[in-house]
N, C-alpha and C positions, 0 to 999 in steps of 0.2 A: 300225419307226420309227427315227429317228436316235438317239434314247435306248438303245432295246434294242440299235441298232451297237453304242454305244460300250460298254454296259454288256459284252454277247459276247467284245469285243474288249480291254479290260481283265481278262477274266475268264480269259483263254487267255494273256495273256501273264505275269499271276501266278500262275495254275495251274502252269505251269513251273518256274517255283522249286519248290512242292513236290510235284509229280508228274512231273518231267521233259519227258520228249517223248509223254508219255502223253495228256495233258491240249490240248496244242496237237493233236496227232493224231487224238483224237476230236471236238474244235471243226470241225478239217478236216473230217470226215467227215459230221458233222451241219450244219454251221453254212456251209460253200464255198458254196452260193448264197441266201445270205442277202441281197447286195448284195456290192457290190465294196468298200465300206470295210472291212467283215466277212473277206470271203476275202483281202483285202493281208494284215490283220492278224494271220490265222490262220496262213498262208503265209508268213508272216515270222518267226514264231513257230516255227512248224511248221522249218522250217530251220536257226532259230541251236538249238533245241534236239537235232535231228538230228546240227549240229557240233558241239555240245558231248559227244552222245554216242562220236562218235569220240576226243574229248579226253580223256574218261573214259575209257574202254580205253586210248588209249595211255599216261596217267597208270598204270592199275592195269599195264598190262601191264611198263612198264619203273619200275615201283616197287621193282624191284629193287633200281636206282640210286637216290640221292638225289633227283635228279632229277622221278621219277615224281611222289613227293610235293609238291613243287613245280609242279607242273601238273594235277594233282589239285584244290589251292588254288586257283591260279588258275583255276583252269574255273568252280571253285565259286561265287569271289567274282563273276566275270564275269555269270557266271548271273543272281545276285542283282540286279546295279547295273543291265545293261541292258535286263530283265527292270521293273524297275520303272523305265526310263525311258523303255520301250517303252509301258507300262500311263500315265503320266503325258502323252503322246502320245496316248494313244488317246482319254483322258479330254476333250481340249481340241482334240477333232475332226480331229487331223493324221496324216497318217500317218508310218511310222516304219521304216525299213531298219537292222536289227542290223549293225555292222561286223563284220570278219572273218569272214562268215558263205558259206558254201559254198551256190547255191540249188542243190536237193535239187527240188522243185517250186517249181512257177511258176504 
């Protein structure tokens, strides 16, 4: 039902925040033919959390530098913000494309 979409589809994009790319990757994996609202939102999800995990390495890897910890930060706060602008979207039936986001699947 359009209910259980949206409920799925909020559910995968604030699982993110705190399980990572974990949480959008098993939505993937159970949830892709759910409906097409369902698999955008998974897949969207599924993605910016993907790129953030490259962000995350290259944060810890060049944390050497000041640097690292400043895009550590950022990744973090990013996470959070459009992470629940994604889930505010999903909420009021729209769908939603993460910027700066690398697609990984499609």
């Amino acid at each position: 039902s359009p209910g259980d979409e949206k409920t799925w589809s909020i559910l995968v994009h604030l699982g993110g925040i705190f399980l990572g790319w974990l949480s959008p990757l098993i939505g993937y994996v159970a949830l892709k033919d759910r409906g097409p609202f369902v698999r955008a939102h998974v897949v969207a999800a599924l993605n910016f959390q993907l790129t953030l995990l490259i962000a995350y390495v290259i944060g810890v890897v060049s944390s050497l530098f000041f640097v690292g910890i400043l895009v550590l930060i950022a990744a973090a706060v990013l996470a959070v913000v459009f992470s629940v602008i994604a889930a505010v979207a999903a909420s009021n039936g729209q769908y939603y494309r993460y910027p700066l986001t690398i697609e990984f699947v499609r």
